[in-house]
TORVEX-876425 format. One line per 4 residues: their letters; for each residue x, y, z of C-alpha. Coordinates in nm, 2 decimals, m for minus. Layout:
residues N
a	X/Y/Z  ...
END
This chain:
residues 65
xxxx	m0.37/1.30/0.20  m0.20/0.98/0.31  0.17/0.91/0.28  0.28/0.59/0.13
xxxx	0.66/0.53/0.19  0.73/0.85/0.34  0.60/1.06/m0.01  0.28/1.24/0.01
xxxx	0.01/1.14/m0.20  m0.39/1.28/m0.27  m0.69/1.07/m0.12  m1.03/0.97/m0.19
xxxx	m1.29/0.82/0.01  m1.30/0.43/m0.10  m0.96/0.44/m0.19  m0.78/0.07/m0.18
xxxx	m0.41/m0.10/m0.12  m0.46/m0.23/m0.50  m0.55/0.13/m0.61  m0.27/0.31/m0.43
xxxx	m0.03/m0.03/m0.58  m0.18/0.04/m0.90  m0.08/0.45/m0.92  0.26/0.41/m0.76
xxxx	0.34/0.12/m1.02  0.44/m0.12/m0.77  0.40/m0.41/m0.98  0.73/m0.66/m0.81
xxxx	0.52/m0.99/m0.75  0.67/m1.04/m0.40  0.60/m0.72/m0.18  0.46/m0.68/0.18
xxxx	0.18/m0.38/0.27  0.12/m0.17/0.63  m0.15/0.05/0.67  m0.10/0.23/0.97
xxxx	0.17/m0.02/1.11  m0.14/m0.33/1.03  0.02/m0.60/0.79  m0.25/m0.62/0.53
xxxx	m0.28/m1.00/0.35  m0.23/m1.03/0.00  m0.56/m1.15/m0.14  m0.73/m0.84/0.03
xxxx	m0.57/m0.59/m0.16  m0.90/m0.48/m0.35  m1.12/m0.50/m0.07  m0.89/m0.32/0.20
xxxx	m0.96/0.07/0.22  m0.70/0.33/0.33  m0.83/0.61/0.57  m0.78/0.94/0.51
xxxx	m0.41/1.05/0.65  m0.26/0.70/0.66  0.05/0.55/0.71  0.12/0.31/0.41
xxxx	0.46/0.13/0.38  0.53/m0.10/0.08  0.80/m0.32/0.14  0.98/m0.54/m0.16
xxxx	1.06/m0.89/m0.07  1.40/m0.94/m0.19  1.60/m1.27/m0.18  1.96/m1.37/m0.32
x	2.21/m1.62/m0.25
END
């Protein structure tokens, strides 16, 4: 199990930031990842895997005037 903004979710070995972005439906273009309080770059996404009992945050970038 790993918890991605403070919600439980099921593991798998291999699994990815893109994979866990993909099943919560965080599609909002401009968002920032943690894993385990590490700021993960954007173009690593698909190649970044999430151990087993992480700490995922997924912050939306929001801007307004």
């Amino acid at each position: 199990m790993i918890t991605v903004n403070g919600d439980r979710m099921e593991w798998h070995d291999g699994m990815t930031v893109a994979e866990i972005l993909e099943i919560r439906n965080y599609i909002f273009r401009m968002i920032a990842v943690q894993v385990n309080g590490e700021l993960i770059k954007r173009g690593t996404y698909e190649q970044t895997s999430v151990p087993d009992e992480a700490d995922v945050q997924v912050i939306h970038m929001i801007s307004g005037g």
